[in-house]
Backbone as CSV, one residue per row, in Angstrom:
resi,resn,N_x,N_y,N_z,CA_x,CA_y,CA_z,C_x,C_y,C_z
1,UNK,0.840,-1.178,0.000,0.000,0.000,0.000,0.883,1.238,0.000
2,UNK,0.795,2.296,-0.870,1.122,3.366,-0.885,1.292,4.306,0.369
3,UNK,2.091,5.006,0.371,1.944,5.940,1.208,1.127,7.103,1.249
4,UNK,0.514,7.598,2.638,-0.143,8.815,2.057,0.103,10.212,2.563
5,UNK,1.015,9.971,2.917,1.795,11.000,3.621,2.240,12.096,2.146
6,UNK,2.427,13.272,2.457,2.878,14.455,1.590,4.177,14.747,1.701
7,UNK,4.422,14.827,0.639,6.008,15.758,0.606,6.051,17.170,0.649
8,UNK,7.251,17.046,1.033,7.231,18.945,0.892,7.626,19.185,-0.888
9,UNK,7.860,18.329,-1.983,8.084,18.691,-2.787,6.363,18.989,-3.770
10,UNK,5.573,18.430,-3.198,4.200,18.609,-3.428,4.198,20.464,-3.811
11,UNK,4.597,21.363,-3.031,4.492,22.694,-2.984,5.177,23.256,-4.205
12,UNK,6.150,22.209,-4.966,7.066,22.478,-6.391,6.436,22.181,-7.357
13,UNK,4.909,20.870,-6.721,4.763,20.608,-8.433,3.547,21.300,-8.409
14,UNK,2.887,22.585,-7.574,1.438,23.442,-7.574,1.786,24.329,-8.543
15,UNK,3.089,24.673,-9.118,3.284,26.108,-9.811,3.178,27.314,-9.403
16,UNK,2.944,27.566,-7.743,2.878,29.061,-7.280,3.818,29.611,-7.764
17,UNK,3.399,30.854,-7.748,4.339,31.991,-7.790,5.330,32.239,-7.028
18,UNK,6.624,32.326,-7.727,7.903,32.847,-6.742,7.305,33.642,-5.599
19,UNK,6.698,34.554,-5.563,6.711,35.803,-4.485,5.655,35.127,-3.240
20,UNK,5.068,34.136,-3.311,3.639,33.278,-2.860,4.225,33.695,-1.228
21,UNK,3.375,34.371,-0.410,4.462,34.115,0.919,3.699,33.193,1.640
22,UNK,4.833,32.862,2.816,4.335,32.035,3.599,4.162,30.250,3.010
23,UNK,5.695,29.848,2.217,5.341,28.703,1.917,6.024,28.147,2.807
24,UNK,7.391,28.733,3.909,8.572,27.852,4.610,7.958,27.341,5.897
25,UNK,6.504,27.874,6.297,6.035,26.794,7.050,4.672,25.411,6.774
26,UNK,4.349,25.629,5.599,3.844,24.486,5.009,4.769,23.452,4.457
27,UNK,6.132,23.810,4.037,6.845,23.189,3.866,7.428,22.487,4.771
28,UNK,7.949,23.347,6.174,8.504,22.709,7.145,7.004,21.572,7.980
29,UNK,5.881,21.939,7.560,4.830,21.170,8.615,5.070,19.409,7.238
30,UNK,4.769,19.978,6.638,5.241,18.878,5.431,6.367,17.827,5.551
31,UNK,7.548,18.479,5.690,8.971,18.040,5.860,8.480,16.807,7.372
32,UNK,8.071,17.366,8.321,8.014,17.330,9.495,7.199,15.850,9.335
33,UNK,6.020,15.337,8.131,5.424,14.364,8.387,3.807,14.679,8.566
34,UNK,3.505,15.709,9.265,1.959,15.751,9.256,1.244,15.645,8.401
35,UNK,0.592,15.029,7.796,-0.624,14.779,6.991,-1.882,15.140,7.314
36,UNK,-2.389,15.703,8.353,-3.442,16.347,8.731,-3.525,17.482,10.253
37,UNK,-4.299,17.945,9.443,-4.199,19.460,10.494,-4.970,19.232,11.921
38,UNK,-6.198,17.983,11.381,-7.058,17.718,12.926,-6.258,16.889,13.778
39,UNK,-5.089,15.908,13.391,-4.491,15.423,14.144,-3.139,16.100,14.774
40,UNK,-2.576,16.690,13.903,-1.291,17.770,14.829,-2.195,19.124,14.310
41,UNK,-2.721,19.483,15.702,-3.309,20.963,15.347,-2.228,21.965,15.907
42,UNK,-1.189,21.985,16.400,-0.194,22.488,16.354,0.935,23.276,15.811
43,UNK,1.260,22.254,14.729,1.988,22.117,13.746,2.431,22.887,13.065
44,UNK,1.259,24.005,12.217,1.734,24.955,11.804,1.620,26.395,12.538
45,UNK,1.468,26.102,13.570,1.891,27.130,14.633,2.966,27.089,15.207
46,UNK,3.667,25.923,15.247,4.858,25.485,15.839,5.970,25.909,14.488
47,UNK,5.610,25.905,13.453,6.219,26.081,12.423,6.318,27.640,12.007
48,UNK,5.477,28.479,12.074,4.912,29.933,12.078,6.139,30.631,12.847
49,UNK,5.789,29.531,13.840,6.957,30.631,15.443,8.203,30.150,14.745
50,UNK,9.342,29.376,14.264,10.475,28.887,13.831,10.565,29.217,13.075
51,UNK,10.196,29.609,12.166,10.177,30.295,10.919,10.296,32.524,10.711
52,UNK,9.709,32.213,11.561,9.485,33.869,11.886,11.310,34.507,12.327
């Protein structure tokens, strides 16, 4: 069975725009493994603050 976990390279193959802000903590919540926001509701708050 496949995995269903996300990559952070997922955010390379959307085509945003260079200037898009705010991708280095979807990336880092990504990197990190979370696959859903109801189970680490944290995550990208924890990522927000490290990033900043």
């Amino acid at each position: 069975m496949a995995s269903r976990a996300l990559h952070p390279a997922l955010l390379d193959r959307l085509d945003l725009p260079a200037d898009t802000r705010h991708l280095a903590e979807p990336r880092q919540v990504l990197a990190a493994g979370h696959e859903n926001h109801h189970r680490s509701p944290g995550a990208r708050d924890d990522a927000a603050r490290s990033c900043s």
